[in-house]
Structure formats: structure tokens, C-alpha cells
N, C-alpha and C positions, 0 to 999 in steps of 0.2 A: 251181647249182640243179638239183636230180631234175627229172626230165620222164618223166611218166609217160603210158599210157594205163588208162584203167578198162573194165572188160568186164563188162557182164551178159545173159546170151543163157540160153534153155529152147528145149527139141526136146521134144515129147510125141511118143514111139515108140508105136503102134501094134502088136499083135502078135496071133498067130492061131496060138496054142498047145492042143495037144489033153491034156497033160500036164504036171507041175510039173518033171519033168528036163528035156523042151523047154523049156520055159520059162527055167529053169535056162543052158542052152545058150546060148539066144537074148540073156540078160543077158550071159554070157560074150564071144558075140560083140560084142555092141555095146562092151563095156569093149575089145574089140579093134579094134575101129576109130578110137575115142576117143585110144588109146593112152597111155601111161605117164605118170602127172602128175609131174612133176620139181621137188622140192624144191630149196633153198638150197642144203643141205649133204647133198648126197649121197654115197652110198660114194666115191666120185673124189673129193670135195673141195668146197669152195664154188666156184659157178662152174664147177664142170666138170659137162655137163648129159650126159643117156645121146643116145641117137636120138631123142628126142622127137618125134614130130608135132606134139604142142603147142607153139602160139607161148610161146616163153619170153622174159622180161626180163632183166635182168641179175641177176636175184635168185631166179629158178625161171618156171616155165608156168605158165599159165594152170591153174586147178581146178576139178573137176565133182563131182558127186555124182547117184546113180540113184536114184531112188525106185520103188520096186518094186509096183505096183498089190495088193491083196491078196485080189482076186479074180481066178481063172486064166481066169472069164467075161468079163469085161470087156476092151471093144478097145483100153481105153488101157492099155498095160502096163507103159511105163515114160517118167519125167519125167526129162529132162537139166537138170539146173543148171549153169551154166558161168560163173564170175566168175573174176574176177582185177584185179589190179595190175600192169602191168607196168612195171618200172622201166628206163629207159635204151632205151625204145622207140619213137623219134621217128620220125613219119611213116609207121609200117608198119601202117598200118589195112588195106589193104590183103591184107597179108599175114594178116591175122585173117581176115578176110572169106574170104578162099579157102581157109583153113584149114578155117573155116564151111562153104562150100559143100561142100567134099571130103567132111566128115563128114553132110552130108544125102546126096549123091549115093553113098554108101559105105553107108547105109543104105539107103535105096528099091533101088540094086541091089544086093542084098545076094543071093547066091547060094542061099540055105534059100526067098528071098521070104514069110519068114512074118516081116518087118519093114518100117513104111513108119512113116513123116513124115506125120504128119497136119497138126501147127502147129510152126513155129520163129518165134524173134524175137531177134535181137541186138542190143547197141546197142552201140558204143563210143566208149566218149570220148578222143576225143585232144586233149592240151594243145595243142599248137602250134596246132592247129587249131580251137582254141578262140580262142585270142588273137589268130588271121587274123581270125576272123568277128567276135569283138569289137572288134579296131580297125576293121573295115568299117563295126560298126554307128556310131561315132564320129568316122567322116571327114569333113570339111566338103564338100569334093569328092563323094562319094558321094551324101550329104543332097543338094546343091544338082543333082544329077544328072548327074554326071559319073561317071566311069568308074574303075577302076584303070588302065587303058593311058592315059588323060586327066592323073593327079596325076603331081604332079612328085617328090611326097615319096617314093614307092611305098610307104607306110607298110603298108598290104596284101599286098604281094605278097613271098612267101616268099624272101627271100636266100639 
């Protein structure tokens, strides 16, 4: 059986551009912090991934997409979309998350400072951890108010 996680997370960038080539820039940078979304089949091979930043599965990274404000007036200038599938990524939600944080904290200090975080939001799902918290909701011992360290089954607790 695959075991995957699913990923959907938005960052709306903020940005304080007096010009379209700023602007210009400031999309550049950000695509530079985000860094290089890694396909399946890449020039190397299936499976052979470059330096990614992005968390990959066994079958490529995670994927974004910018949407680009169309007013150079407006302080929201640009929308991160960030989904994925990751296949063969058990238990590394974690390492999503701080993937996440890196790329907030890589924007607000961003060197120009004419980028900041105004909203983010990620969620991810991860199977195994899906199937902990499901067998919890269905334990007889948990219902009756007992514990995981209390069952004997440890049906709960991750082997």
C-alpha cells in the first residue's frame, strides 16, 4: 500500500513596489526562496531529484503557483499556492512544516524588505496519522476513559 501525505497551504505576500521591474524582482525573489519544484522525471532520471528545498515524495515536490496582483497599487501582490501528494512520505510532516516556516521566515527577512507575510495557512494530511487518530476515536479503552499507556492492545500507539 502507498502512504501518502496531501498538502494544501496559501501565503499572501505583501509587497511595497514603486515600479513594474521592482515588482518584477521582488516575484523573482520570492520564486528564489520557494526554490525549484522537482518533477518525476527529471533531466537526471525518475527519482533522481536536483537540491530541492522542497519537501519531495518519491515521485517529485511538493507544487506552487504565484498569482501575481494586477494592480502595482495594491498591498497584496502576490498569492502562493502550495499543494501536493507526496508519495512514500511517512511521518515527515514535520519536515513540511519547517520547510513552511523557513519559507515565511525567508520572506519577512527578506534583504529588499519590500516583502512580508501578511496571511499563511497549511494543512497537511498525513495517512498514518490519520489511521492513529481514527483507531483512537474507536478504542473501547479510550471511550471508557482510559488511556493509551492504560490499553493493553496499544492499538494507538505507533509501532
Amino acid at each position: 500500500m502507498s502512504v501518502w501525505a496531501h498538502v494544501a497551504g496559501m501565503i499572501r505576500v505583501d509587497g511595497f513596489f514603486l515600479t513594474e521591474e521592482a515588482r518584477v524582482k521582488g516575484l523573482q525573489d520570492l520564486k528564489d526562496i520557494l526554490g525549484p519544484i522537482t518533477e518525476y522525471k527529471t533531466p537526471q532520471g525518475p527519482g533522481v531529484w536536483n537540491d530541492s528545498k522542497i519537501p519531495c515524495g518519491s515521485e517529485g515536490s511538493l507544487q506552487y503557483d504565484i498569482l501575481v496582483s494586477p494592480n502595482l497599487n495594491h498591498a497584496a501582490q502576490f498569492v502562493v499556492a502550495v499543494w501536493g501528494d507526496l508519495r512514500s512520505f511517512v511521518n515527515e510532516k514535520k519536515q513540511i512544516e519547517s520547510w513552511w516556516e523557513s519559507v515565511l521566515d525567508s520572506i519577512e527577512n527578506h534583504p529588499s524588505k519590500f516583502l512580508s507575510v501578511r496571511l499563511d495557512t497549511l494543512h497537511v494530511y498525513d495517512l498514518e496519522e490519520q489511521l492513529i487518530e481514527d483507531t483512537k476515536d474507536n478504542c473501547s479503552v479510550i471511550k471508557d476513559g482510559g488511556s493509551c499507556e492504560t490499553c493493553i492492545e496499544k492499538c494507538c500507539v505507533k509501532k
